[in-house]
Backbone as JSON Lines, residues from 0, in Angstrom:
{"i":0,"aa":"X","n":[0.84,-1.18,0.0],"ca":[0.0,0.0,0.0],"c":[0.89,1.24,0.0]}
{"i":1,"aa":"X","n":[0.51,2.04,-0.84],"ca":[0.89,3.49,-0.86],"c":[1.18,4.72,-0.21]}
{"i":2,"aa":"X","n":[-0.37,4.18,0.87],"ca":[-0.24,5.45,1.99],"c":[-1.01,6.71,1.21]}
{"i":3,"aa":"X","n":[-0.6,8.2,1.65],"ca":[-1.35,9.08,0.95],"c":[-0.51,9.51,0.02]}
{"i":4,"aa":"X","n":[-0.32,9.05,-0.84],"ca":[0.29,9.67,-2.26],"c":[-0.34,10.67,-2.97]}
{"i":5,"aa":"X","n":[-0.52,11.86,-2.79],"ca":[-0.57,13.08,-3.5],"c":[-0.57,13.01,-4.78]}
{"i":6,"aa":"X","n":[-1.84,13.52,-6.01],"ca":[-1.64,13.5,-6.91],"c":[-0.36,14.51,-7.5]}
{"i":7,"aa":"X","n":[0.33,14.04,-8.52],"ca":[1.27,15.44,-9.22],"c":[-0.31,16.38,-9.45]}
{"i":8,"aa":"X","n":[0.37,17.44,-9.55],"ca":[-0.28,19.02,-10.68],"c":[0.26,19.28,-11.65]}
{"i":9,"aa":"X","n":[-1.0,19.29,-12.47],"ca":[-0.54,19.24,-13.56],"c":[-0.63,18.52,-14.83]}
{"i":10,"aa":"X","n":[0.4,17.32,-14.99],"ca":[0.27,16.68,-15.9],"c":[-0.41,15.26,-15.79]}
{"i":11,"aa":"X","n":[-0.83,15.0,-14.91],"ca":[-2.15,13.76,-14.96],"c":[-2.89,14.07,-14.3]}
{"i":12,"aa":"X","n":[-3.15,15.62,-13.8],"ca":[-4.57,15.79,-12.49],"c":[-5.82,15.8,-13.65]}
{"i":13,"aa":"X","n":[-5.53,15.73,-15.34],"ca":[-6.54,15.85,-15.93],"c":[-7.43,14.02,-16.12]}
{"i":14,"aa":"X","n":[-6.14,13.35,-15.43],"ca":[-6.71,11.96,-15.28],"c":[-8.19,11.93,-14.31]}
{"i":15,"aa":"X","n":[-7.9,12.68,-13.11],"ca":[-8.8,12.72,-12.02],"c":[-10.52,13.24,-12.55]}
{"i":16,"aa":"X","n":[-10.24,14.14,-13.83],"ca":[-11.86,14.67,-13.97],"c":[-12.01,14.1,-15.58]}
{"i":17,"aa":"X","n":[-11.81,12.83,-16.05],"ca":[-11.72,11.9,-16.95],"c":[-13.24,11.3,-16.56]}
{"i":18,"aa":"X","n":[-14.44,11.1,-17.36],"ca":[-15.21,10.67,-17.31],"c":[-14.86,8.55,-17.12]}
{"i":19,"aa":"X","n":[-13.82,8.53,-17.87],"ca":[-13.73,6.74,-17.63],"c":[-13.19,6.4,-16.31]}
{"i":20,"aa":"X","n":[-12.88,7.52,-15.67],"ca":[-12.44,7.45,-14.37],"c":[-13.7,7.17,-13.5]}
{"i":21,"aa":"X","n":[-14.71,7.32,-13.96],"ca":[-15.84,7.2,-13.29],"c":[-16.61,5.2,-14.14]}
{"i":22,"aa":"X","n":[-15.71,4.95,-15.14],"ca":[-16.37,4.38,-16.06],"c":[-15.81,2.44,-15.65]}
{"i":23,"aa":"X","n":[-16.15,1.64,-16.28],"ca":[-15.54,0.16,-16.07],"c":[-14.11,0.33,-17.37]}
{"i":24,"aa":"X","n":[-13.11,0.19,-16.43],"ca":[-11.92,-0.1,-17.31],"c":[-12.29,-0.91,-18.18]}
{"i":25,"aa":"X","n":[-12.83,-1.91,-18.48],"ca":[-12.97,-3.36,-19.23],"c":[-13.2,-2.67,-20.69]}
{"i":26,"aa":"X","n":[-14.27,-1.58,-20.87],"ca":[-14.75,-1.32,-21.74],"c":[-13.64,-0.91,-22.66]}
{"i":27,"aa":"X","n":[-12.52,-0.05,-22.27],"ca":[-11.5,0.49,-22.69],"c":[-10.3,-0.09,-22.95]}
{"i":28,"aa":"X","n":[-10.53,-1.66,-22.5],"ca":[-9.48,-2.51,-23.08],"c":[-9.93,-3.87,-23.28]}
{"i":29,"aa":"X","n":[-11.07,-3.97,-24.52],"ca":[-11.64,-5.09,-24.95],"c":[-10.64,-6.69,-25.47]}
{"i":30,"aa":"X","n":[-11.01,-7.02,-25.71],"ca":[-10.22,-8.51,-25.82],"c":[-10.15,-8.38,-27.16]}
{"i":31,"aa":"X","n":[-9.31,-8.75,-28.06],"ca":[-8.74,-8.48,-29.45],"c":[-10.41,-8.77,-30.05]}
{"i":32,"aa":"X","n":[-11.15,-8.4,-31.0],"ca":[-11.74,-7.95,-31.99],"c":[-13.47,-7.89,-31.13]}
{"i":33,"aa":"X","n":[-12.91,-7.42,-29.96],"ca":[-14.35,-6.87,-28.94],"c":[-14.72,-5.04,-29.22]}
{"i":34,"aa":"X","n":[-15.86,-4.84,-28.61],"ca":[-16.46,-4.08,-29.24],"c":[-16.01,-2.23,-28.24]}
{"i":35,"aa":"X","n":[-15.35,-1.48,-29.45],"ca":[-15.11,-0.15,-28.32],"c":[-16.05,0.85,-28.6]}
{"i":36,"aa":"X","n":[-17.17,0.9,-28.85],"ca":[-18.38,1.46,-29.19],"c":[-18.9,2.08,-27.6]}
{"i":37,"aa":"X","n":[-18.67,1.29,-26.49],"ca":[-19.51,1.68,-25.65],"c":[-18.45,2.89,-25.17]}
{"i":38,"aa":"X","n":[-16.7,2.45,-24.65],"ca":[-15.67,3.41,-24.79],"c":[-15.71,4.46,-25.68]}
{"i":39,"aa":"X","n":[-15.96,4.81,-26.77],"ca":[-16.19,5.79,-27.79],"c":[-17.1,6.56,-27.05]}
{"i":40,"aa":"X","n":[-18.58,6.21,-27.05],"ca":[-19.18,7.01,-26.57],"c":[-19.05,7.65,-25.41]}
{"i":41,"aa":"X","n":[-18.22,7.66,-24.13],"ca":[-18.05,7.68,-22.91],"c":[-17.35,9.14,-23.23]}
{"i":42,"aa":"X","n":[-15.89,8.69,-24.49],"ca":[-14.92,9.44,-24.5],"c":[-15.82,10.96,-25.52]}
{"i":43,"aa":"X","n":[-16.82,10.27,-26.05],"ca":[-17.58,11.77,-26.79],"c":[-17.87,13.44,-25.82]}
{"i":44,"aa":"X","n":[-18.14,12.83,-24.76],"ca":[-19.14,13.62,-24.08],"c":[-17.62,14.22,-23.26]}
{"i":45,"aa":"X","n":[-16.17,13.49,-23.13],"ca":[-15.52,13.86,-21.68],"c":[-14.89,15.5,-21.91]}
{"i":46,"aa":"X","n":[-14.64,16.1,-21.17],"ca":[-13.88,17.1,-21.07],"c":[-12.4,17.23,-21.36]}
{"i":47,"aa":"X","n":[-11.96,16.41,-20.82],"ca":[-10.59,15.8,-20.96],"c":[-9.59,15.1,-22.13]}
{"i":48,"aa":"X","n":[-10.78,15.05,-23.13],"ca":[-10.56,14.03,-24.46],"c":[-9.5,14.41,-25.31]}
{"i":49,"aa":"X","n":[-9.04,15.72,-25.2],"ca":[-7.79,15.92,-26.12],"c":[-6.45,15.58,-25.31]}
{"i":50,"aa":"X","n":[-6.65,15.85,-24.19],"ca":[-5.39,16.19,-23.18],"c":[-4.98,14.41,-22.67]}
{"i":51,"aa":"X","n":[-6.51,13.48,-23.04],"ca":[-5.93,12.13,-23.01],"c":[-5.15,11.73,-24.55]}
{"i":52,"aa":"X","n":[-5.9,12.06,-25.7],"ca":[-5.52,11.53,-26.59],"c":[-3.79,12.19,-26.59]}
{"i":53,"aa":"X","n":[-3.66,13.42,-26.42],"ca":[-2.22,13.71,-26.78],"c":[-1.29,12.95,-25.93]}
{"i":54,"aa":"X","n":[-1.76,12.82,-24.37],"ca":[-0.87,11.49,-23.22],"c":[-0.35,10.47,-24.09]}
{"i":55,"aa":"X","n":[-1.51,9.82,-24.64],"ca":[-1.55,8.71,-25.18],"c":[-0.49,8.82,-26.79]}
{"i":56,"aa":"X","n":[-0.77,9.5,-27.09],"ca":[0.21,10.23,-28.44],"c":[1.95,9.97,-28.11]}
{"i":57,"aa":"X","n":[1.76,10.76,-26.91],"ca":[3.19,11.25,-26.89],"c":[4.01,10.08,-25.78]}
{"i":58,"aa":"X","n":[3.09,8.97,-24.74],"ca":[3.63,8.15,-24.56],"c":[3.56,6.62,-25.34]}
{"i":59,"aa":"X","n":[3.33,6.86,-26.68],"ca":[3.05,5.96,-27.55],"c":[2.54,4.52,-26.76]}
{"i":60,"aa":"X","n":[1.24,4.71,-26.32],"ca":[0.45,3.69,-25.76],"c":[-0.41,3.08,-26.89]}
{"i":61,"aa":"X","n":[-0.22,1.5,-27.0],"ca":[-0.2,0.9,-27.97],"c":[-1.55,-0.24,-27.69]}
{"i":62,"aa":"X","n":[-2.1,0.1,-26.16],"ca":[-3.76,-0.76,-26.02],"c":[-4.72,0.2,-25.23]}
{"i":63,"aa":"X","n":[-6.05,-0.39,-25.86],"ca":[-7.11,0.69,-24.97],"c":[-7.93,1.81,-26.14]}
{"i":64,"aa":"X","n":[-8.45,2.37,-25.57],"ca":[-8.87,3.52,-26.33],"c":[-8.3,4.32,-25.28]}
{"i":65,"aa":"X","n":[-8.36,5.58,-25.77],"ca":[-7.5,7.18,-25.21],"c":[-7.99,8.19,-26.26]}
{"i":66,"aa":"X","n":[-8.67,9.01,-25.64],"ca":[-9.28,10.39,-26.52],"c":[-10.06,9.97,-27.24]}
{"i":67,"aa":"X","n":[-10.79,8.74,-27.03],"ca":[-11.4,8.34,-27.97],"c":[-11.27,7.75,-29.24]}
{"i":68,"aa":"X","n":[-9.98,7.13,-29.7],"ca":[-9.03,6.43,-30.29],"c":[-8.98,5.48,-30.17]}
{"i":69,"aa":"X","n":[-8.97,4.27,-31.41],"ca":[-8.25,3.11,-30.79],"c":[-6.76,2.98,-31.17]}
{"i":70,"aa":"X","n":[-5.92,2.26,-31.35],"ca":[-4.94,2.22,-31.13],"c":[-4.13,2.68,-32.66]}
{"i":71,"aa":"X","n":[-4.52,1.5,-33.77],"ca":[-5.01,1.6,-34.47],"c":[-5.47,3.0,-35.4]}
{"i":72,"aa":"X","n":[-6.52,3.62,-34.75],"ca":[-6.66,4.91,-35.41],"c":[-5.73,6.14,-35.19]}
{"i":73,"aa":"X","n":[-4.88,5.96,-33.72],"ca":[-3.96,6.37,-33.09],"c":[-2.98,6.11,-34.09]}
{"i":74,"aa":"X","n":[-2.49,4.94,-34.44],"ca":[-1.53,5.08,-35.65],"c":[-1.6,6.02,-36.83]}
{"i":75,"aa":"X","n":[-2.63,5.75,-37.32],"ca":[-3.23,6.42,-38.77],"c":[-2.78,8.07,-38.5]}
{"i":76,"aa":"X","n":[-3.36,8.82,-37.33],"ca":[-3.34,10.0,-36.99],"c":[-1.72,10.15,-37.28]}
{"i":77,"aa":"X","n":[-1.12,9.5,-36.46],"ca":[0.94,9.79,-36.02],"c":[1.47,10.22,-37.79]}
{"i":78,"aa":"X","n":[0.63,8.86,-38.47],"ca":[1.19,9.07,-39.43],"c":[0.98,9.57,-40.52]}
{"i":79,"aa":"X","n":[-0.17,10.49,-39.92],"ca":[-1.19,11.56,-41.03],"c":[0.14,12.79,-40.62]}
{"i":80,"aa":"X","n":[0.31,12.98,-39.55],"ca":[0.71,13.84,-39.03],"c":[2.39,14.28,-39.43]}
{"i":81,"aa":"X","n":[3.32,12.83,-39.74],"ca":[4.52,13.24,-40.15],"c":[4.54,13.67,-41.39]}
């Protein structure tokens, strides 16, 4: 156990007001050709949705959805982008 570990400020306190933070992880990391439809929609509505997808960008996280992304479309973007 951790004890009281203090969130940082800053660069993941946008984790804390993340709607999937409220949500079932499962949805956001389906079993290879399971369905991220219900994750998509979660990530439509969040506040937070750019500031995850760029996390996810820039620590090249390679399962899950993030910003509403799958991994996958996460590629496509990197490499729209170079």
């Amino acid at each position: 156990m951790l004890g009281n570990v203090e969130p940082e400020e800053g660069a993941l306190s946008w984790q804390e007001r993340s709607l999937c933070a409220q949500t079932d992880p499962e949805a956001f990391f389906p079993e290879k050709g399971g369905s991220t439809r219900e994750a998509k929609k979660v990530c439509v509505g969040c506040e937070v949705r750019s500031e995850c997808l760029e996390y996810a960008l820039s620590n090249d996280e390679r399962f899950g959805i993030w910003g509403g992304l799958s991994e996958r479309e996460r590629r496509k973007l990197k490499k729209r982008a170079v």
